[in-house]
Structures are given as structure tokens and as C-alpha cells.
N, C-alpha and C positions, 0 to 999 in steps of 0.2 A: 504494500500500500504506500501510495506517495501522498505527503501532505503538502497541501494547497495555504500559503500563510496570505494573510487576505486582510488588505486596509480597505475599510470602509467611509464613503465620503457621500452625504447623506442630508435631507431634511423633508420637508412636510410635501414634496414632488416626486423625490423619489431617492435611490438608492442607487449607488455603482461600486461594486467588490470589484478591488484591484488582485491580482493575486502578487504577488511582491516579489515572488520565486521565478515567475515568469512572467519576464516583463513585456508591458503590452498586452497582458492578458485582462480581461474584466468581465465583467456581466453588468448590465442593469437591469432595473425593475423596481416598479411602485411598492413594491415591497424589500424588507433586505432578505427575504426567501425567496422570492424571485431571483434576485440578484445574484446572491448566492448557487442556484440551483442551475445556471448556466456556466459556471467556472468550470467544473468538470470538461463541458462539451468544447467548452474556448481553448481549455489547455492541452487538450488532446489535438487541436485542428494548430495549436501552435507547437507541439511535437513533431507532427509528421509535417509540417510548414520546415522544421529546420531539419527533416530525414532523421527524425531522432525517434525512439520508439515509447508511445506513450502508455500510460501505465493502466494497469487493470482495475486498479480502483482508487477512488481519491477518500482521503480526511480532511478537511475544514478548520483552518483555526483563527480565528480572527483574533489579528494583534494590534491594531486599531482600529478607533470610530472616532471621524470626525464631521462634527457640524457644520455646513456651509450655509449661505445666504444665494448660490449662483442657481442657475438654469438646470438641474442635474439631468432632467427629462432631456434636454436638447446635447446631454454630453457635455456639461460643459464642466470644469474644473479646472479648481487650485491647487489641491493636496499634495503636502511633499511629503515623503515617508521618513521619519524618523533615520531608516536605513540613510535613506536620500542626503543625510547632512552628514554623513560620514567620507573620508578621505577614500579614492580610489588605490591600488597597486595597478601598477602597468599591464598585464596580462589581463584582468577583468576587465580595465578599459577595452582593452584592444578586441577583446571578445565582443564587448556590448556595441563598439563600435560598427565590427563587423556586422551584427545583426543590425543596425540600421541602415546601412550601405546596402545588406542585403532587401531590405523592405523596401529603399528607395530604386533598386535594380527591379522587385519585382513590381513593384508599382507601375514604370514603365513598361513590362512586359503586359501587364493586365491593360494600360492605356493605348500601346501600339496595337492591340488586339481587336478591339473596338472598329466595328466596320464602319463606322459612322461619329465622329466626333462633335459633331454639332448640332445631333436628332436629342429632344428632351428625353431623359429617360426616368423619372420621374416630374411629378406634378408640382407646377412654383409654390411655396410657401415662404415665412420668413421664420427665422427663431433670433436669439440672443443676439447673436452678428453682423443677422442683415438676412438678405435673400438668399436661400439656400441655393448649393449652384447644384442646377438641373443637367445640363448635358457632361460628356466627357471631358471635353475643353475646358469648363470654369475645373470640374471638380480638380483635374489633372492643378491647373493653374494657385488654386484653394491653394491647397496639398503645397504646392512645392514652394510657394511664398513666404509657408510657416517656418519655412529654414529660415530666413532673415527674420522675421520675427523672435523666432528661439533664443537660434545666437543671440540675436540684440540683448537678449535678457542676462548676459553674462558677458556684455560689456565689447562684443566679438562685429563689426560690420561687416555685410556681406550683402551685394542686389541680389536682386532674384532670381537673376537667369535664364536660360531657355530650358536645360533639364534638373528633374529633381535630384537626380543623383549628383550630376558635376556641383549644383550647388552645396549640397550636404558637405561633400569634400570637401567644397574651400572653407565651409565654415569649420568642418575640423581642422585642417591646417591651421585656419588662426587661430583655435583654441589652445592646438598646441604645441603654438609660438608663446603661447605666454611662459612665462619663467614658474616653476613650482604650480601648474593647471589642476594636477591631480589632486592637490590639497588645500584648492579654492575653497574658502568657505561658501555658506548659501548666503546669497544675495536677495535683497529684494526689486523687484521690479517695477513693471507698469501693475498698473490696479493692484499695488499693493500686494502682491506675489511672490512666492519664494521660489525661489529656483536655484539648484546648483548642477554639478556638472554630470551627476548621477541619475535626478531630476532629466534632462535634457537628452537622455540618449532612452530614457525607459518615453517620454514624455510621444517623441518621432514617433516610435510602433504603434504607440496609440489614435494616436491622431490619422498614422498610414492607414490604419485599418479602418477605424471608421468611414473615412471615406471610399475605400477600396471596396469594402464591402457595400457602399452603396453604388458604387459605380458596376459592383459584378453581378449583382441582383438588378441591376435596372437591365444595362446591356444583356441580361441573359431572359430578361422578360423581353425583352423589343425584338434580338435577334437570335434570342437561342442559343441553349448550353455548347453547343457544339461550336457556336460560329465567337465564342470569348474563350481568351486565354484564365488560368487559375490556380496561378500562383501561390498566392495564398492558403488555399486546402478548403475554402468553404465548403 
């Protein structure tokens, strides 16, 4: 049995369990049983995401709950984990690293796949941010803009680019260019945010996937499982 350690970030809209062991992994739901009850299925589709083999049964242990004031229904969050304010070693960097480089590699594997970049593939709405972006082209664009956003938050400038991957890179180069990066304290940010550099590389997988996974369920409702790439393991 493998145990699932799981920060919870949370208020009167709803619930989202991070699992802390695997990053980028979560569940939401108006409940924190709901929330909870989907980690299992996320951490398993993030196992065989990285050809690793997942495990036959999960335990549950929640080592934090935190209260928010933001959007939680629309995904939206602050949360730094406890873990998250602790100094890196180089070797876990460079792992965590890799697995963002890989999420922004398959990112664009799932968006070159898309037979059509400019067909809506869900219905317009707005949430917390503004107008959800409907076709492949915003969401691709969403997605890889939050690299200079991120960085920003640790002090790092970088534009936006044409791909999400060559951008990521540069933003790690300049991270680390800084003298002593791995033992950056946590910072605060815009709207009063914490973020550090542990923060920031778990922060990418999350954000890739939410919108990957709306761009692979929309493109696969328009033009069919067969006709989108799926990287990811949905």
C-alpha cells in the first residue's frame, strides 16, 4: 500500500487535496470526500504519465488544512506547503525540474495534435481571471504565459515567447543564475502570495494539467479520441 500525504486548501465553495508526494497531483470537490476520493485515480494516471508503475492500493493522510478566501471551485489557489518552505538539494531539483520540462514537452505534443486550433471547444464563460479560453490557441497561449508570471514571483524576468517549453527553460536558467537559488527563502508576491522555488516547479504541473485536461476533453469531444494526441494518461 502506498500512502497519498495530502494538503488541503479549502472553504465554504469547495475543497482541492493536493497530494504532496506527487506533485501536481489533486482532486477537487464541494466536499473534502469528494476531493479526497479522486486522488487515488489522479495519482495513478500521474504514475503511468511518468512510465512508473502505480500502486494497488492507496492510504490517505492529511497533513494539512488550510482556509482560503479565493475561487477554489474555479481552481484557483495560494497554498504553499509547509514542505514548500524548505531548502532544495540538487538532485531533487533537477528531478522536479525534469518533470516540468516534461509536462511542458507534452503539452505541446497534446496542442500540435489538435486538428483545428481555432474551433471553440468548449462553451464561453468567465471565472476568477476573466474569460475562460475556449479554443486551443488561447488555452495553449493561457498555459505558457504563466511561465513569466511564475518566475516573476521569484524575482526571475522572462517574455512569453512562442513555445511553452523554450520558455520554461529560460526561466530556469535564470533561476539558476542566481547565487545560492536552492536555499531561497519563500517570498511573497503579487496578491499577497507565497511562493518559493519548491512552490514553483510543483505549482507548473498543476496549472499544465488543468488546462490540458480541458483542452483533451474538449478536442476529443469535437474531433474524436483517435484524431488527439494523450500524453498525459487521461
Amino acid at each position: 500500500m502506498s500512502k497519498i500525504y495530502v494538503a488541503l486548501e479549502y472553504n465554504d465553495k469547495g475543497f482541492t487535496a493536493f497530494a504532496e508526494n506527487y506533485p501536481g497531483a489533486s482532486g477537487r470537490g464541494k466536499t473534502k470526500d469528494e476531493a479526497l476520493s479522486k486522488l487515488p485515480k489522479e495519482v495513478d494516471r500521474y504514475m503511468n504519465w511518468l512510465n512508473d508503475t502505480p500502486s494497488q492500493d492507496y492510504s490517505i493522510e492529511i497533513r494539512e488544512e488550510y482556509e482560503c478566501s479565493l475561487n477554489v471551485e474555479d481552481a484557483d489557489s495560494d497554498i504553499i506547503f509547509k514542505s514548500e518552505t524548505q531548502p532544495l538539494d540538487y538532485s531533487d531539483y533537477q528531478r522536479l525540474k525534469a518533470i516540468a520540462l516534461k509536462s511542458a514537452t507534452d503539452f505541446e505534443k497534446l496542442y500540435n495534435s489538435i486538428p483545428d486550433i481555432n474551433l471553440p471547444l468548449r462553451e464561453p464563460r468567465k471565472c476568477f481571471y476573466g474569460d475562460v479560453p475556449v479554443t486551443a490557441r488561447n488555452m495553449y497561449n493561457h498555459t505558457k504565459n504563466v511561465n513569466s508570471y511564475y518566475f516573476g514571483e521569484l524575482g526571475i524576468t522572462i517574455g512569453n515567447g512562442t513555445y511553452i517549453r523554450n520558455s520554461r527553460m529560460a526561466g530556469f536558467l535564470g533561476l539558476e543564475g542566481i547565487d545560492g537559488f536552492l536555499r531561497m527563502p519563500s517570498t511573497i508576491g503579487a496578491y499577497n502570495e507565497e511562493w518559493s522555488v519548491r512552490k514553483l516547479l510543483r505549482r507548473f504541473l498543476w496549472h499544465d494539467l488543468i488546462h490540458a485536461k480541458a483542452m483533451y476533453r474538449g478536442a476529443v469531444n469535437v474531433f474524436g479520441k483517435n484524431k488527439v494526441a494523450n500524453p498525459f494518461k487521461f
